[in-house]
N, C-alpha and C positions, 0 to 999 in steps of 0.2 A: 364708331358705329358698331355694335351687337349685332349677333347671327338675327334676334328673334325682331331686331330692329330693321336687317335687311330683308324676312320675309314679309313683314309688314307693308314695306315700302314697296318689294317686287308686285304681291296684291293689291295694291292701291295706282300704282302705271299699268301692270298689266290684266287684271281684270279680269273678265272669264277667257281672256286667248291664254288663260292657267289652268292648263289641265289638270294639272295639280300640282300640289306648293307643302311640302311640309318640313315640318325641324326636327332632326334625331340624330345624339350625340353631335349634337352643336355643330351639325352641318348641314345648310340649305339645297335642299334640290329642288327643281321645278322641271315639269313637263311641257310641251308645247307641240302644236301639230306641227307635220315637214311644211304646210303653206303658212306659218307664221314664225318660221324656225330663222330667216333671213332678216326679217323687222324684229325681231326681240336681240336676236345676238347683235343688230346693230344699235339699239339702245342701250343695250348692256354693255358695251361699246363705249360710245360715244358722251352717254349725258352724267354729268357731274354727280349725279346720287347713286353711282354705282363704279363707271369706268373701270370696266374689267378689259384691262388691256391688254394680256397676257393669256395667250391660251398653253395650259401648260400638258395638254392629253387630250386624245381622243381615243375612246374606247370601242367598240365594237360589242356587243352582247347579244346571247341568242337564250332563250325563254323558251325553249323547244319543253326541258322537262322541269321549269319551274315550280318547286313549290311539292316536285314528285320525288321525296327523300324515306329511306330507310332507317334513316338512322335517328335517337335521340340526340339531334348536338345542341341542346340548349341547357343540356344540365351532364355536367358529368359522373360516368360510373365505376365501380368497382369490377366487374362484373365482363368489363371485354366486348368480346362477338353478341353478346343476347342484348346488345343495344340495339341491336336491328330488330324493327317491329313488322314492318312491311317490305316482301320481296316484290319490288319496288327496278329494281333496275335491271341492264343488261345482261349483269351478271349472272341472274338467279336463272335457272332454267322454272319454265310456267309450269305448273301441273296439269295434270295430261284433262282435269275435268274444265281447262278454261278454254275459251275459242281461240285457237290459234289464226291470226292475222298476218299479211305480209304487209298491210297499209299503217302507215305511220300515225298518229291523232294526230292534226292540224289546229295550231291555233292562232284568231284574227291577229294576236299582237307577239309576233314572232322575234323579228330581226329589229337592233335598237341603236343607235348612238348614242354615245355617253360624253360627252361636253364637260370638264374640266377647266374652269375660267379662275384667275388671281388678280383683284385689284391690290396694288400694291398701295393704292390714295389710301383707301381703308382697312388696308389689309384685312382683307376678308378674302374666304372663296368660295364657290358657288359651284354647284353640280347643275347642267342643263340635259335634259334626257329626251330622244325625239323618238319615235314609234315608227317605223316604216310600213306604209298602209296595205302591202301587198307582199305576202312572204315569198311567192313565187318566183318575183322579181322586185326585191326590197330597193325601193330608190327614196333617199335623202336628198334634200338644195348642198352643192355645195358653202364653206363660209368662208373660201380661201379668199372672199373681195374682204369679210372682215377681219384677218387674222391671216396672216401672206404663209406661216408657218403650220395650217391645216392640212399643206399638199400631203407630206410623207405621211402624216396619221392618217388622214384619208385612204392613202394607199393601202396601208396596213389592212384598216379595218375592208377595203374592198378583197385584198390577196386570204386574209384568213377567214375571212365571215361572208362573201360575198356581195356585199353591201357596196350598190350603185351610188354614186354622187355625184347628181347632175348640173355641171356649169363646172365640173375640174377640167383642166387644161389638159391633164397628162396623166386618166387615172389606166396605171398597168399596175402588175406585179410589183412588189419590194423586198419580197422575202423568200417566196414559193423561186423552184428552180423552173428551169426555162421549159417550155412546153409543159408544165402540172397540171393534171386535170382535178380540178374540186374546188373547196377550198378547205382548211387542216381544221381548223376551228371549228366545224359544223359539228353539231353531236354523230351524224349519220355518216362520217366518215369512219374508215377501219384503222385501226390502229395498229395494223402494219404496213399501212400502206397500198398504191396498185402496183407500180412499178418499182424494179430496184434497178441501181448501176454498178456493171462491170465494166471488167478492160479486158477488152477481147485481143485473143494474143494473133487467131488467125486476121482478123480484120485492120488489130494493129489501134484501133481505138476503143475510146469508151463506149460502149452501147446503154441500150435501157431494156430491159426484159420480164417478163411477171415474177412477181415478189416470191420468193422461193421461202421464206420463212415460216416457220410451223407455228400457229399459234399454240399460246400455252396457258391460256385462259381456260380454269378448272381441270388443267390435266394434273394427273396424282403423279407427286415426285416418287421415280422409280430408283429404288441404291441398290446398284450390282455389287456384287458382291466380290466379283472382279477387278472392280476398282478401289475394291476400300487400301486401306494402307496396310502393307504387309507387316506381319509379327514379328517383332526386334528378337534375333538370336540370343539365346542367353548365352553368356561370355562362357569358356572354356576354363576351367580349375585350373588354378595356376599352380606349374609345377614346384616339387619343393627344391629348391637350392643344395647344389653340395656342397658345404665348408670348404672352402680352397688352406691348406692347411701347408701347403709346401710338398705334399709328398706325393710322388708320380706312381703309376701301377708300372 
């Protein structure tokens, strides 16, 4: 069986419960809601014109600044930094004539799971992609009844992305440290972090304290001149030699 042969067949079983179905670089993805997410993984499963029995990933995805890029990457240039067309991201400071806001843009289709399946009958593989309908509180059906090896990517994608999975047995933490408030993945997280850990010498343990580090996003590198490396001596003229001839003064 052929990729263009397995989307064929994917639209002909499943019908408009296909949000959407397309082929590029010769690999199949398909869409589906979270109420139809449990009946399609278990045909996709189960029936002989596909059996993908193998979940080899589960992704997590967030579509906060989808699609909002500076930069040209579809062609490449000579040319460096003036590939950025639009100040477009975090980075840029806004100019003083645009509305400054402290509210984020929201948008309906936010948080996503990413479904990774290999049948190994047809050696094929397939991308299944699900939409969580509430960014506030993103919940997905778990699929660990189809695929017993979901739990820990489940996990994952709940610790880093915040993404709920409901019907998991045991969704906690996998990766984040113990009491973490957030979760790392969001775009809306700092990237030093809130808290940091020392070892406190009076307490005698490890504590957690606010993150004491200086961001250095757009500061201008300052070279003291103090610190540069000191000027090599020039060497000393060597002196000239007396002939030792045998005779003493």
């Amino acid at each position: 069986m052929q990729t263009q042969e397995l989307l064929d067949r994917l639209q002909e079983r499943f019908g408009d419960t296909l949000q959407d179905a397309v082929l590029a670089t010769d690999e199949v993805t398909i869409e589906v809601a979270p109420a139809d997410l449990l009946a399609t993984c278990t045909a996709l499963h189960d029936e002989k014109d596909f059996r993908f029995v193998q979940l080899t990933d589960i992704c997590g995805v967030d579509y906060l600044s989808w699609g909002e890029d500076e930069w040209k990457t579809e062609q490449s240039s000579s040319t460096g930094f003036s590939r950025g067309v639009n100040a477009a991201t975090a980075g840029r400071l806004p100019g003083l004539e645009d509305e400054l806001s402290t509210e984020i843009p929201q948008q309906d289709r936010r948080f996503a799971a990413v479904y990774h399946l290999l049948s190994l009958f047809h050696n094929l593989r397939l991308r299944v992609r699900v939409f969580a309908p509430d960014e506030q509180l993103p919940v997905i059906p778990s699929v660990i009844s189809v695929w017993n090896n979901a739990d820990w990517y489940e996990r994952e994608a709940f610790d880093l992305y915040g993404i709920l999975f409901e019907g998991h047995p045991d969704l906690r933490r996998i990766l984040s440290d113990y009491g973490f408030i957030g979760h790392p993945f969001r775009k809306d997280f700092p990237l030093t972090g809130n808290v940091e850990v020392i070892y406190d010498p009076e307490k005698g343990r490890v504590v957690y304290q606010p993150v004491s580090i200086e961001p250095r996003v757009l500061v201008p590198k300052v070279i003291r001149t103090h610190c540069a490396e000191p000027e090599t001596p020039e060497p000393d003229e060597p002196v000239a030699e007396t002939p030792d001839n045998g005779e003493q003064e």
